[in-house]
N, C-alpha and C positions, 0 to 999 in steps of 0.2 A: 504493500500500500504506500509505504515511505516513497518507493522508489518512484512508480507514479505522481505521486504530488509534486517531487524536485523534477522530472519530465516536465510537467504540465505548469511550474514556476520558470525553467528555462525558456521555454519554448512561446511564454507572453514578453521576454524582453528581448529575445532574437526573432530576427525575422526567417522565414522559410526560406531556404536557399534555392534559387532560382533556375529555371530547366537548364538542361543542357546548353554552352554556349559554344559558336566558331570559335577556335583560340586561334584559327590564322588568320597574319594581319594586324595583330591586337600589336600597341603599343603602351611601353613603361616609362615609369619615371626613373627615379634614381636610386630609391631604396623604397625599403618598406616599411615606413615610418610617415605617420599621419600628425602632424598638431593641431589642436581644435583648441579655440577659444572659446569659452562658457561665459556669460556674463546673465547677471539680475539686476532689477533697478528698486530699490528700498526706497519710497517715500518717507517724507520727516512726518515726526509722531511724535504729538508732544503733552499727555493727557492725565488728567487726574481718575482714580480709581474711584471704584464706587460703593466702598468704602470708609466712611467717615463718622466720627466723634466730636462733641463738644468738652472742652475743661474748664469747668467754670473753677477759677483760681481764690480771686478773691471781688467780691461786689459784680460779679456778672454771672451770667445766664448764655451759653452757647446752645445754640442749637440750628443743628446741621440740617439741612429741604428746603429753605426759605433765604431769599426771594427768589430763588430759584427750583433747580433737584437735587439733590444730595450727590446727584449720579454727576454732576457736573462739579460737586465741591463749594457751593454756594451755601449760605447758614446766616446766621441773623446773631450780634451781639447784643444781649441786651444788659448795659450799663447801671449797675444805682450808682450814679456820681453825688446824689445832694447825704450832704451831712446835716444828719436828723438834727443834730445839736445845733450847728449855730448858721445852719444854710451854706455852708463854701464847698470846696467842688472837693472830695473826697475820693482816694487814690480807686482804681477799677481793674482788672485783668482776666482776662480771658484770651484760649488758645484752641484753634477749630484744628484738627489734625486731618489727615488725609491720609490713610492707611498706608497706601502703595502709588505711587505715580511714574513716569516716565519719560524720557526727552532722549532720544534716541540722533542727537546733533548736538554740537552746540548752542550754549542757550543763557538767557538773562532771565534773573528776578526781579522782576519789575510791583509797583504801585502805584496805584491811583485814588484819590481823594477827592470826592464831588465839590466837597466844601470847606476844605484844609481842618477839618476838625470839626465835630461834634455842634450844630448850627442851631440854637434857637433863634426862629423871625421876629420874636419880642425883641427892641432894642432899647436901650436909654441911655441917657447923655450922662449919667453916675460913673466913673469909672470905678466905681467898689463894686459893679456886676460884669459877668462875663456873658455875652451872647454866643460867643466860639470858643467852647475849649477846644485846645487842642491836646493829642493823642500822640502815643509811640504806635508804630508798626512794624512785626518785623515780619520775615518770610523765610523759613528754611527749608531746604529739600535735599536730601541724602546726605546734612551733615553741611552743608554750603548756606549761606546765607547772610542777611546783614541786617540792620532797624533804621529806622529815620522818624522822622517827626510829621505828624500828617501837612503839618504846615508846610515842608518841604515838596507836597507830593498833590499840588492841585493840577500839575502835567503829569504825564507818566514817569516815574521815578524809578531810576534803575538803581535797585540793590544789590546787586549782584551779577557777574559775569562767570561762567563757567565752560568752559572751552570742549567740553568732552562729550560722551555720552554717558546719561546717570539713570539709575532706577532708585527709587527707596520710598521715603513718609518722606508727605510735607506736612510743614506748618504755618498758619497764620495766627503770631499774636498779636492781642490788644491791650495796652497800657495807657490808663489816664493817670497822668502825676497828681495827685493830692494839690491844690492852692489855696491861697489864702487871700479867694475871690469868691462873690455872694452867685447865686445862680437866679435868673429870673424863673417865674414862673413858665410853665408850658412843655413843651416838647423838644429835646435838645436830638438832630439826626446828622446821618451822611451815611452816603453809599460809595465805599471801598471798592476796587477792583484789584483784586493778587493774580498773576498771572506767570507761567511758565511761557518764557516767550524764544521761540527758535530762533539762530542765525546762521547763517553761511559762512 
């Protein structure tokens, strides 16, 4: 039966040898030795898993689906910055992880910040209130990575260069420094973009 199956495996990657041929007249080359060249073409892949966690560290609430899919690495920080006691902006941290990702070229860590920092629309002419705090950002992936200030990051803000191909966990953290600044009333937001970005 053995002997059959390795038959019936050879005989799917060779071809059947062809009828009889004239061999007068036939011309050769020089030996008998063939070079072939093999070649594939890999597309750049640059992609977060779909796999993800929130750590809520100290005064936040991570949590991974929101405002996007979880499948894409998208999550939602939610901050308590006000201090119960006497209303000033009260330190915050959280870190959204991403199990396993990828970038199969080289590649930057980049950030972007809608609003350089945490934006309430309430505004007043006091300057003992803060209407933008601003935030630390960092970005790691495989162990690479760097922080900035959201202030720094209302373009896209490259954290990081990486020259290689990498797989591993990322991470995006959020840090609000503690100040000894009052908070208006209302809604303080911003919408972050972390991104694994390819290059040539």
């Amino acid at each position: 039966m053995k002997k059959f199956l390795l038959i019936a495996v050879a005989a799917s990657v060779l071809s059947t040898p062809a009828m009889a041929a004239d061999w007068q007249g036939k011309t050769y080359g020089q030996d008998a030795m063939g070079l072939y060249d093999l070649n594939a073409n890999v597309d750049t892949f640059c992609k977060f898993g779909t796999s993800s966690t929130g750590q809520n560290v100290s005064n936040a609430v991570v949590t991974p689906g929101a405002p996007g899919s979880a499948a894409e690495g998208d999550g939602t920080f939610t901050l308590d910055i006000q201090n119960d006691n006497d209303n000033t902006v009260q330190g915050a941290l959280g870190r959204y992880k991403v199990a396993y990702a990828v970038c199969n070229t080289s590649h930057e860590l980049t950030v972007q910040s809608q609003n350089g920092g945490l934006r309430n629309n309430a505004t007043t002419s006091d300057t003992a209130f803060l209407s933008l705090v601003p935030y630390n950002v960092g970005m790691l992936f495989d162990g690479n990575g760097a922080t900035t200030s959201s202030t720094n990051a209302t373009s896209e803000f490259k954290l990081s260069t990486i020259r290689e191909a990498r797989a591993g966990e990322a991470e995006v953290g959020i840090e609000v420094p503690a100040q000894d600044k009052l908070l208006i009333q209302g809604r303080y937001s911003d919408r972050l973009v972390a991104a694994i970005r390819p290059f040539i």
